[in-house]
MDTraj code that builds the backbone (N, CA, C; nanometers):
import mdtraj as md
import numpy as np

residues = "UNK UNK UNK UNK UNK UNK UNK UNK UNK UNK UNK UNK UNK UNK UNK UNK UNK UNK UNK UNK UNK UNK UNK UNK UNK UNK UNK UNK UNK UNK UNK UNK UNK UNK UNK UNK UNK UNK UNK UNK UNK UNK UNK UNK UNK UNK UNK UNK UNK UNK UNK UNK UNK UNK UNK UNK UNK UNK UNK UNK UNK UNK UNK UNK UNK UNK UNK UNK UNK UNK UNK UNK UNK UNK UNK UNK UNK UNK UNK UNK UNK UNK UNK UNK UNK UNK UNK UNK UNK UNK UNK UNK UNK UNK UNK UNK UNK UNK UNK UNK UNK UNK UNK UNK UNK UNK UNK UNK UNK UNK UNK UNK UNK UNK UNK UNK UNK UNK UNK UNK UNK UNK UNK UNK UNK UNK UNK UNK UNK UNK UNK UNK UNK UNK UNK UNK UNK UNK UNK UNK UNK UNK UNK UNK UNK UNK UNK UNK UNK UNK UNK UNK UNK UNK UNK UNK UNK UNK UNK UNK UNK UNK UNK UNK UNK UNK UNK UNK UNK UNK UNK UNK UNK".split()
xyz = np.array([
    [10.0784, 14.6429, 12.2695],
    [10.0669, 14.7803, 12.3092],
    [10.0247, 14.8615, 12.1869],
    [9.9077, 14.9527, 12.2272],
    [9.8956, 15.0312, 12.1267],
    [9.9293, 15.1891, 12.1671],
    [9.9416, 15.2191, 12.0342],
    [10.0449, 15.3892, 12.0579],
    [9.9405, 15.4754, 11.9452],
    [9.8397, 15.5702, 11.9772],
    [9.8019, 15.7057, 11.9549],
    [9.8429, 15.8133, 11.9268],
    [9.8764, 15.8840, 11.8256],
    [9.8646, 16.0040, 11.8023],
    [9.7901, 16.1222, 11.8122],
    [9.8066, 16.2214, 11.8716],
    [9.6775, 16.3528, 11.8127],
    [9.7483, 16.5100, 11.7831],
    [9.6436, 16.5593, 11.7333],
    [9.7521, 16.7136, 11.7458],
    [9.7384, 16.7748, 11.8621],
    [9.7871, 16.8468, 11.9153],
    [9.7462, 16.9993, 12.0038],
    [9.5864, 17.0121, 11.9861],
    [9.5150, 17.0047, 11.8781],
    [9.3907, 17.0266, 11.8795],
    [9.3264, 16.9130, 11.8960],
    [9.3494, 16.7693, 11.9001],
    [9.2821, 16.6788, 11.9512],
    [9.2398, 16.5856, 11.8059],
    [9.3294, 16.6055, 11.7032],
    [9.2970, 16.5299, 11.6099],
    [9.3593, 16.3999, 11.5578],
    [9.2612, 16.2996, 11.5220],
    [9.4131, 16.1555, 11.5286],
    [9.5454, 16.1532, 11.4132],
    [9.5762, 16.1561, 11.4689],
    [9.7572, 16.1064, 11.3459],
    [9.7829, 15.9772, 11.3365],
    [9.7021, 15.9098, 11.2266],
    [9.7604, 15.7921, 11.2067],
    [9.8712, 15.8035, 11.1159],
    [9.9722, 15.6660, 11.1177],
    [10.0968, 15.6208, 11.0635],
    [10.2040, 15.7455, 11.1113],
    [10.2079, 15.8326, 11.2051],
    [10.2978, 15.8840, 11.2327],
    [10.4473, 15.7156, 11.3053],
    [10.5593, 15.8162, 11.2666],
    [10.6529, 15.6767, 11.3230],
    [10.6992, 15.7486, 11.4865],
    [10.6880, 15.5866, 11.5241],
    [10.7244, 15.6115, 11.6646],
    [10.8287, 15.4976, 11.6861],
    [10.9237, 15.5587, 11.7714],
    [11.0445, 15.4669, 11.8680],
    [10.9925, 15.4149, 12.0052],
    [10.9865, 15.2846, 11.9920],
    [10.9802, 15.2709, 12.1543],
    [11.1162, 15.1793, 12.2035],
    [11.1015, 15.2371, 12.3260],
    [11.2810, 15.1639, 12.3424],
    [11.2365, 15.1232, 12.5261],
    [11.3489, 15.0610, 12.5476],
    [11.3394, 15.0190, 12.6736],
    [11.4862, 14.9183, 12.7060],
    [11.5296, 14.8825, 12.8182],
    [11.6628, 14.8177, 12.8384],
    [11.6782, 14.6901, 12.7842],
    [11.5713, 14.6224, 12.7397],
    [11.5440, 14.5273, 12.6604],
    [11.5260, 14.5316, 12.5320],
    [11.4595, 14.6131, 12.4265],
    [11.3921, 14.6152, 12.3290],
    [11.4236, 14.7468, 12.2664],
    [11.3839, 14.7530, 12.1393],
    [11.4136, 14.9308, 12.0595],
    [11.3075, 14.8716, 11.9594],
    [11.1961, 14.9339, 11.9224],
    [11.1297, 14.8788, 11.7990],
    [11.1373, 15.0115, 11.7606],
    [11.0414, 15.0339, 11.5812],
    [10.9749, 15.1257, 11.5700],
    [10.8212, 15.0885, 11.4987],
    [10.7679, 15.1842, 11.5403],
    [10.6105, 15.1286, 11.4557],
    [10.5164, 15.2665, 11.4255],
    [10.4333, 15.2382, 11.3590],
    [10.3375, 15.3319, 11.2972],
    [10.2625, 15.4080, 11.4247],
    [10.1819, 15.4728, 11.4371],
    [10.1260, 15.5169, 11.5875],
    [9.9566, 15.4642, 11.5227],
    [9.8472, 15.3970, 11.5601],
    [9.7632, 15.3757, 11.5406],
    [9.7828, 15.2596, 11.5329],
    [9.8872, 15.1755, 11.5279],
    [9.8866, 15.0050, 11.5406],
    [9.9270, 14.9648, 11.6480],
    [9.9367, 14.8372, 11.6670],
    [9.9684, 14.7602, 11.7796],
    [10.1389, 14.6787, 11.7770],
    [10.1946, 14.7263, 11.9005],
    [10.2902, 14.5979, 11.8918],
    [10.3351, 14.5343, 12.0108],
    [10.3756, 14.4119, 12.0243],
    [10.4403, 14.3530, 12.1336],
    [10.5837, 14.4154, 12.1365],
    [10.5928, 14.4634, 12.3097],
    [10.6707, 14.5182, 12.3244],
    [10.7516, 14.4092, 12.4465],
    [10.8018, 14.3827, 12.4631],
    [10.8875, 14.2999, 12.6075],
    [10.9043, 14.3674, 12.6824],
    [10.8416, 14.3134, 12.7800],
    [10.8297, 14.4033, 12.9305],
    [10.9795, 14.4120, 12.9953],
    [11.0191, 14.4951, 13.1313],
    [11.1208, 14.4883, 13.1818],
    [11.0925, 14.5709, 13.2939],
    [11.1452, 14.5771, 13.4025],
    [11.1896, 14.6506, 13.4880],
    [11.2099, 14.8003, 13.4569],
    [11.2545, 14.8349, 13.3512],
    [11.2690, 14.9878, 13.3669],
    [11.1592, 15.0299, 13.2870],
    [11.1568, 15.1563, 13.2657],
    [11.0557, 15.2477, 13.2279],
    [11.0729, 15.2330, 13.0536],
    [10.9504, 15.2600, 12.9989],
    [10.9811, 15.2412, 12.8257],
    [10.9153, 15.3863, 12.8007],
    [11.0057, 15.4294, 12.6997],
    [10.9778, 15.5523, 12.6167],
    [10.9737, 15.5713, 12.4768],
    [10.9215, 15.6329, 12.4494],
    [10.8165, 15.6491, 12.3705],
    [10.8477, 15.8197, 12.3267],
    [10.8813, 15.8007, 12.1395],
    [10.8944, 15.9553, 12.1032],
    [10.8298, 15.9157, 11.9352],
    [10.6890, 15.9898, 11.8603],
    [10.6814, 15.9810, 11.7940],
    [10.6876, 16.1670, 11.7017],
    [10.7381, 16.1259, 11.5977],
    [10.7307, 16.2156, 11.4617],
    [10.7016, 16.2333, 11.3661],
    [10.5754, 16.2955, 11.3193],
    [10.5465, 16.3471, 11.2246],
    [10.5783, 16.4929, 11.1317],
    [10.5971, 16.4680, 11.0236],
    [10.6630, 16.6209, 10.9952],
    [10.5353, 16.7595, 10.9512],
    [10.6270, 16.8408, 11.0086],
    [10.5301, 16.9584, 11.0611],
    [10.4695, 16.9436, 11.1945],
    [10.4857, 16.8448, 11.3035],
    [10.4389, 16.9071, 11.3944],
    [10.6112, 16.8748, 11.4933],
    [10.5794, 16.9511, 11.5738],
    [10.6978, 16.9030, 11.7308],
    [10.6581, 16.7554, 11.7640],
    [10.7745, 16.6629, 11.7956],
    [10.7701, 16.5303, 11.8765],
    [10.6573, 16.5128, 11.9560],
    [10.6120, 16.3847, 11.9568],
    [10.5292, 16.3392, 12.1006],
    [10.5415, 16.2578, 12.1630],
    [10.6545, 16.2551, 12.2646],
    [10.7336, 16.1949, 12.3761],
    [10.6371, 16.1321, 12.5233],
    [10.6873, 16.0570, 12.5444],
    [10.6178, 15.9734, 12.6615],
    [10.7022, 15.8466, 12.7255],
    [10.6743, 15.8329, 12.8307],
    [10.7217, 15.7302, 12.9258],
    [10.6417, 15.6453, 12.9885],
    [10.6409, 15.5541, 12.9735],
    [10.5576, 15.4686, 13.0305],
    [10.5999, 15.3655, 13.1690],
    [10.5623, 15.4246, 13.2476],
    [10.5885, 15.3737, 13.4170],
    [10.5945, 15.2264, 13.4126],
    [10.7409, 15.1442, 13.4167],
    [10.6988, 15.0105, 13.4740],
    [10.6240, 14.9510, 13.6069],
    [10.5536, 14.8520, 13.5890],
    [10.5042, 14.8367, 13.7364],
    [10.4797, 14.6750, 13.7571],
    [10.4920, 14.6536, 13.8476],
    [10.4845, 14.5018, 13.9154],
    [10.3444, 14.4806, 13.8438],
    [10.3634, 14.3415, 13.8064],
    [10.1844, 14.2895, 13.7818],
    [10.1645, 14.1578, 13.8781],
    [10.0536, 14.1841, 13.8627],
    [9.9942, 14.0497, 13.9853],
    [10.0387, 13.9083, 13.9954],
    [10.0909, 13.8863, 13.8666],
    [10.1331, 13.7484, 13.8211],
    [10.2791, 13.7154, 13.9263],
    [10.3499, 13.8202, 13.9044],
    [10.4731, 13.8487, 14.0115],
    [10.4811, 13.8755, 14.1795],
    [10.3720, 13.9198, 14.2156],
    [10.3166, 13.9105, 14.3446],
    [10.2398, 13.7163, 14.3935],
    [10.1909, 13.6916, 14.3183],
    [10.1986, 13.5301, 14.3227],
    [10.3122, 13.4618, 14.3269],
    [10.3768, 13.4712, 14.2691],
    [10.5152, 13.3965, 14.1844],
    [10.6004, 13.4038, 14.3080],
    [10.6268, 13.5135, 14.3814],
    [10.6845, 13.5377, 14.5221],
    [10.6423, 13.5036, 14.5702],
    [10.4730, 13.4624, 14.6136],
    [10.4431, 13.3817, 14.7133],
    [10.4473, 13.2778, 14.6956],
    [10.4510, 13.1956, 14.5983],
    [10.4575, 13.0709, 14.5192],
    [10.5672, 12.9947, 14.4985],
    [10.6634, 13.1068, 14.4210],
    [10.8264, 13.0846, 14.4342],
    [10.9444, 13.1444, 14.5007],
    [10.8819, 13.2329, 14.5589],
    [11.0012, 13.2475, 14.6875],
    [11.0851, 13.3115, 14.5993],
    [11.2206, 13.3266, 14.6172],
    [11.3056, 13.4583, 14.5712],
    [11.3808, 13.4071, 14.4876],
    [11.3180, 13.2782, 14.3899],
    [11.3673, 13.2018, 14.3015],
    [11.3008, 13.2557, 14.1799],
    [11.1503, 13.2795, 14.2232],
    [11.0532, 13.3164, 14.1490],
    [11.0503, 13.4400, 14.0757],
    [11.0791, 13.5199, 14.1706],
    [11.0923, 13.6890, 14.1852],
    [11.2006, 13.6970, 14.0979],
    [11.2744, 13.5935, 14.1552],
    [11.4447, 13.6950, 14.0706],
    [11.4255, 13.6094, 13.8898],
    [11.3586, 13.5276, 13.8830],
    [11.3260, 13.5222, 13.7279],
    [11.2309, 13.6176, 13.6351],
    [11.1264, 13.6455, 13.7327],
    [11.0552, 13.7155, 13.6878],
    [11.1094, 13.8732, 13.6650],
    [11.1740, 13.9007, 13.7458],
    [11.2682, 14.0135, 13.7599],
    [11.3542, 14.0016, 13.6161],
    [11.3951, 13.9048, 13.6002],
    [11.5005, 13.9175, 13.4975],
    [11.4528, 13.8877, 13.3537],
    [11.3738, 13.8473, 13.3414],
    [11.2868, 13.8253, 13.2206],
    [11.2059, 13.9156, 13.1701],
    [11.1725, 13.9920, 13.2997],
    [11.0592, 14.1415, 13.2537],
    [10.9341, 14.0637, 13.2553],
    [10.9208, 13.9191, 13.3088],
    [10.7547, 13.8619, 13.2947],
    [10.6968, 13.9024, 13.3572],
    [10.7423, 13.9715, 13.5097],
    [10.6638, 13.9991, 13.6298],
    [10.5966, 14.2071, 13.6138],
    [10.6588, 14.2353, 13.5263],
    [10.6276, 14.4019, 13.4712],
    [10.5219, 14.4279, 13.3671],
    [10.4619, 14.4924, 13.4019],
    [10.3938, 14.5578, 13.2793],
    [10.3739, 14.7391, 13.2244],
    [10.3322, 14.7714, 13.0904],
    [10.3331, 14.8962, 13.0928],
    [10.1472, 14.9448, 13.0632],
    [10.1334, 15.0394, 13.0183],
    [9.9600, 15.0555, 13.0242],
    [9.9777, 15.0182, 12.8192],
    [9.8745, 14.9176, 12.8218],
    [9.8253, 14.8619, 12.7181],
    [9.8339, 14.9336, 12.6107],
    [9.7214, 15.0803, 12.6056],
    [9.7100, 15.1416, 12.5083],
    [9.7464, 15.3412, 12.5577],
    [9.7991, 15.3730, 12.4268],
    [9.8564, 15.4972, 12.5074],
    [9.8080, 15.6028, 12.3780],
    [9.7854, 15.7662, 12.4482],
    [9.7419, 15.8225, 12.3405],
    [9.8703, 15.9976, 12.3770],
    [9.9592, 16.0183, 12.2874],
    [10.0548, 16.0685, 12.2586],
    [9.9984, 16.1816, 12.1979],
    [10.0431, 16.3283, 12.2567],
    [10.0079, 16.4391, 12.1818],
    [10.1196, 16.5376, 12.1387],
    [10.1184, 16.5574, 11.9757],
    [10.2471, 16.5935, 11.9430],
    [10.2574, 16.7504, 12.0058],
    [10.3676, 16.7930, 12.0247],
    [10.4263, 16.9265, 12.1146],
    [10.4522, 16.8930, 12.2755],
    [10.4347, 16.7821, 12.3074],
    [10.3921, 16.7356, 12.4453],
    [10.4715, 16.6413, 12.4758],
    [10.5170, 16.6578, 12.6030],
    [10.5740, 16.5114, 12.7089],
    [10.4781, 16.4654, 12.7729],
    [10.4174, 16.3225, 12.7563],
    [10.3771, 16.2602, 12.8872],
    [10.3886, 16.1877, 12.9439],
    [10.3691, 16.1513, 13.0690],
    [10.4414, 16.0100, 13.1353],
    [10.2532, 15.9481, 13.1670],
    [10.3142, 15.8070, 13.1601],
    [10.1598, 15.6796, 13.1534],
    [10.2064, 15.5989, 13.2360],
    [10.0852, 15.5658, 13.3534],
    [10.1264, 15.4829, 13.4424],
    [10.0287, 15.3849, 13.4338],
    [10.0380, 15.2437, 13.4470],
    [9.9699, 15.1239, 13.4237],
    [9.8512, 15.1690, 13.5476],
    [9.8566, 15.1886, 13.6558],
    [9.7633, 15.2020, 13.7185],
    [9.6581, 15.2849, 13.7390],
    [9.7061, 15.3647, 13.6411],
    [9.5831, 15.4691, 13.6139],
    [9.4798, 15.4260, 13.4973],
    [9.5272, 15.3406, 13.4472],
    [9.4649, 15.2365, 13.3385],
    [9.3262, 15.1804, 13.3811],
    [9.1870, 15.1890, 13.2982],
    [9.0973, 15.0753, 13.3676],
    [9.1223, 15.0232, 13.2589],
    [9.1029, 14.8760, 13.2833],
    [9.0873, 14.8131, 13.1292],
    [9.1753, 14.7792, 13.0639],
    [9.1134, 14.7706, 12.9577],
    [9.2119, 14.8186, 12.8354],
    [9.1815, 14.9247, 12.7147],
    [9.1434, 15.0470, 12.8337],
    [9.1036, 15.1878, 12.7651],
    [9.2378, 15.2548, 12.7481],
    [9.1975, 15.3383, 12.6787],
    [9.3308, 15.4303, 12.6337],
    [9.3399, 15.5146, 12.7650],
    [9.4529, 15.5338, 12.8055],
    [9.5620, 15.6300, 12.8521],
    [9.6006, 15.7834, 12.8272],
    [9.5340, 15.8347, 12.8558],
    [9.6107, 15.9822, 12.8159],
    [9.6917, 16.0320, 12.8950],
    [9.7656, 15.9853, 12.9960],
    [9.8793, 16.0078, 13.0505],
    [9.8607, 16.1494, 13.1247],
    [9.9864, 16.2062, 13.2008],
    [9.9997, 16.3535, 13.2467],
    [10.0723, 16.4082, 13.1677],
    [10.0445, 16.5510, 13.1020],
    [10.1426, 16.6479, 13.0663],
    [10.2154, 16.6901, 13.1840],
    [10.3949, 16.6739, 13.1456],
    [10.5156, 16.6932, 13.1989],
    [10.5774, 16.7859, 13.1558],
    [10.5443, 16.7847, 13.0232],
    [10.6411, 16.9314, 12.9353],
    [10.6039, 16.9063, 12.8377],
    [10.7080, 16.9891, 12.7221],
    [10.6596, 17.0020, 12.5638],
    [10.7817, 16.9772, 12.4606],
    [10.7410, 16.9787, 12.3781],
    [10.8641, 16.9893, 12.3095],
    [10.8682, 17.0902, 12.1882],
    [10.9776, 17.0629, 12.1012],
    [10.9625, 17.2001, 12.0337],
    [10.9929, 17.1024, 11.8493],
    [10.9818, 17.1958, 11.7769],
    [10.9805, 17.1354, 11.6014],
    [11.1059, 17.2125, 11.5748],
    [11.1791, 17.0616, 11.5753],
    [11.3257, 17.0438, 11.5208],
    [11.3393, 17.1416, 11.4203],
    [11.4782, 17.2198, 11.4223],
    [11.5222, 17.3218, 11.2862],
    [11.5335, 17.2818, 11.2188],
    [11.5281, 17.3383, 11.0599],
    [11.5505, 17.2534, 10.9183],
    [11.6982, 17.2587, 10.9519],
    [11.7682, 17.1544, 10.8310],
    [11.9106, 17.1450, 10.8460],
    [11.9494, 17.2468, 10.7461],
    [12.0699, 17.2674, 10.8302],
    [12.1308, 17.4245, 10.8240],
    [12.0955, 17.5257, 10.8201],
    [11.9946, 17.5521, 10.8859],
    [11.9130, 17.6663, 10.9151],
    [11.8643, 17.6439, 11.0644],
    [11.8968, 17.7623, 11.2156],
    [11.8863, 17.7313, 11.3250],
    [11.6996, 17.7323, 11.3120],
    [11.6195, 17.7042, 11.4112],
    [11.4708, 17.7307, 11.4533],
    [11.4548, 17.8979, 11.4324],
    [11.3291, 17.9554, 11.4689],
    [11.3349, 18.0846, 11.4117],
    [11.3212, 18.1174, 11.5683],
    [11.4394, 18.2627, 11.5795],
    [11.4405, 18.3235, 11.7100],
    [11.5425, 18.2601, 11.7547],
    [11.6466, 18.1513, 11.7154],
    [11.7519, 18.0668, 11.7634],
    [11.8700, 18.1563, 11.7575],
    [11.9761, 18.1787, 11.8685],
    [12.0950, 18.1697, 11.7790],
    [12.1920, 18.1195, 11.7794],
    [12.2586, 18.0910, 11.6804],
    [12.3356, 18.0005, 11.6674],
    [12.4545, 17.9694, 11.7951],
    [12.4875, 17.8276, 11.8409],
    [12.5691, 17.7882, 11.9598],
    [12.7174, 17.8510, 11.9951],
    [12.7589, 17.9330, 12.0563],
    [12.9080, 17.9535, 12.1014],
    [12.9954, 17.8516, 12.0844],
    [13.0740, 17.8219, 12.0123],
    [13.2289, 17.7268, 12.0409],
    [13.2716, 17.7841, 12.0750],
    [13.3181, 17.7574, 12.1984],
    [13.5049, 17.7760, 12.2434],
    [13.6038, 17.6995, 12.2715],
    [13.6905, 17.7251, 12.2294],
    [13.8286, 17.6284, 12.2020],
    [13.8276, 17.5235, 12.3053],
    [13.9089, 17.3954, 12.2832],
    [13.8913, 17.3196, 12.4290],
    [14.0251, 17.3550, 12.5086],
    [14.0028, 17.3677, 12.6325],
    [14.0898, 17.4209, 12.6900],
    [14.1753, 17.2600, 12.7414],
    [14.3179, 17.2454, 12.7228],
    [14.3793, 17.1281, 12.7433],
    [14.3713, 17.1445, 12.9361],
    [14.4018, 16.9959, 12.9431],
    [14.4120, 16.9612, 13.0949],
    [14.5632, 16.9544, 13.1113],
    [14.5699, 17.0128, 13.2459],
    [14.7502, 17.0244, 13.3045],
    [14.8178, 16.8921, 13.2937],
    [14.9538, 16.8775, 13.2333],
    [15.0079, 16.7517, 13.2810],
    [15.0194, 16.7127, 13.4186],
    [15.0310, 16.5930, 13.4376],
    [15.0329, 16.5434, 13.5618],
    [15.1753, 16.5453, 13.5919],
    [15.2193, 16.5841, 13.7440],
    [15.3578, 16.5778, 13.7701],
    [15.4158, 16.4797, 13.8488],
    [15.5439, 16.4477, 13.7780],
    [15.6284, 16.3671, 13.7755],
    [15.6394, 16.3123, 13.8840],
    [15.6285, 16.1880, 13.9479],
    [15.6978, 16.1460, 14.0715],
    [15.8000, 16.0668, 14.1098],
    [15.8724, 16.0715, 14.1940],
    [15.9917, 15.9768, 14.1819],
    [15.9933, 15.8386, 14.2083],
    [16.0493, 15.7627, 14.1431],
    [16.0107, 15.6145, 14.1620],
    [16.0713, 15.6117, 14.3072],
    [15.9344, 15.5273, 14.3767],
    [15.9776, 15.4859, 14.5249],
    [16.0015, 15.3422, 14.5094],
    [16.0940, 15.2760, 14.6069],
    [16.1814, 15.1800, 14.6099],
    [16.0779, 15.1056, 14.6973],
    [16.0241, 14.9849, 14.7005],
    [15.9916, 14.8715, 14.7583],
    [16.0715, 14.7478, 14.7710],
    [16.0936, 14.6783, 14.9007],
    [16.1841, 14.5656, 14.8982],
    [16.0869, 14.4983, 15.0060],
    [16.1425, 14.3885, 14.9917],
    [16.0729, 14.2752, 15.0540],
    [16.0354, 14.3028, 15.1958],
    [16.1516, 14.3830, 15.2532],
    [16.1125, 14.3793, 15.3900],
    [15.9958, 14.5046, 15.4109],
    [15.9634, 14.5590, 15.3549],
    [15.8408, 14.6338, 15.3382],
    [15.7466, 14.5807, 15.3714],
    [15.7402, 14.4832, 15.2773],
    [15.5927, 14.3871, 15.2889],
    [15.6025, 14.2900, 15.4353],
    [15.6622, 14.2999, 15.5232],
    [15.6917, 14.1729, 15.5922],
    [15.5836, 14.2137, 15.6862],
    [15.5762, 14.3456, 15.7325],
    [15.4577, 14.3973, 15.7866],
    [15.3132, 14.3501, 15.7809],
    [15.2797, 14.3396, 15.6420],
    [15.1283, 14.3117, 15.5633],
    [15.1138, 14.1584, 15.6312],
    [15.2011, 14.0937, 15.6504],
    [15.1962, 13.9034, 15.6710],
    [15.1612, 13.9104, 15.7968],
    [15.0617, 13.8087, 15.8033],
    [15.0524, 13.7403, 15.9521],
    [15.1723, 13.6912, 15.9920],
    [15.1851, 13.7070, 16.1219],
    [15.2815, 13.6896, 16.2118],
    [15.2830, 13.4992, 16.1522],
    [15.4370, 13.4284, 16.2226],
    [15.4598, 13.3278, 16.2090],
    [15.4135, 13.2066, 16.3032],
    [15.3193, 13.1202, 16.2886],
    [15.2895, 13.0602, 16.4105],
    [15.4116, 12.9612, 16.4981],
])
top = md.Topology()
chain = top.add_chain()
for i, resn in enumerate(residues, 1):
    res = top.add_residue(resn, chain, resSeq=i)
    for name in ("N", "CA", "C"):
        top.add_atom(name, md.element.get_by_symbol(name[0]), res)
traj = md.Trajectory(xyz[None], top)
């Protein structure tokens, strides 16, 4: 899989670092290189950072690949449920192009090829505050005390004896 950078204005960002994670896997890698990622069933995301600009976040849609549509016809629900569990039968879109200030989600089937992806804008994001200093126009978060939870009240120990239970038993043949 390859992972793209650009700005807001459409310019490339190489070696920005990016996280890709998924229920299987957590790597990190440069954005302009390539890496094997292990497929799975759920969705893989994708947040890269460079400093000075806002994050460039993305999701990449798992989706059945053809190999797994055989494999069920081939192997029956022996097939499926390996492929299922291995992540062999999933794939995500090959190559992806990430724009920092931006969320996008990438779906393998919008893919021809193995052309780049520019995904849909979903939302944006914003450029993290320096530490100890809020973003500009921020203000700072409300604490309020934690309010304790009521004790629980007391109950009286109830008495169980055997003949209680005699009820619960099947009758005696």
């Amino acid at each position: 899989m390859k992972i793209e950078t650009r700005t807001p204005a459409g310019q490339v960002v190489d070696g920005a670092k990016c996280l890709v994670t998924n229920d299987k896997n957590d790597a990190v890698m440069r954005s302009g290189q390539s890496l094997p990622v292990r497929r799975s069933s759920a969705n893989l995301n994708i947040e890269c950072t460079q400093p000075g600009y806002a994050p460039a976040s993305g999701q990449a849609v798992s989706r059945v690949n053809t190999g797994m549509v055989g494999n069920i016809l081939l192997g029956g629900v022996i097939g499926a449920a390996v492929d299922s569990g291995t992540g062999a039968g999933f794939n995500y879109p090959s190559w992806m192009q990430l724009v920092f200030g931006e969320v996008r989600n990438f779906d393998r089937s919008a893919q021809t090829g193995d052309q780049v992806t520019v995904g849909v804008r979903v939302g944006e994001t914003k450029l993290a505050s320096v530490a100890g200093k809020p973003a500009t126009g921020a203000a700072p978060p409300q604490v309020s005390p934690p309010v304790p939870a009521p004790a629980p009240k007391a109950q009286p120990d109830a008495r169980v004896s055997i003949d209680d239970l005699a009820g619960l038993l099947p009758p005696k043949p």
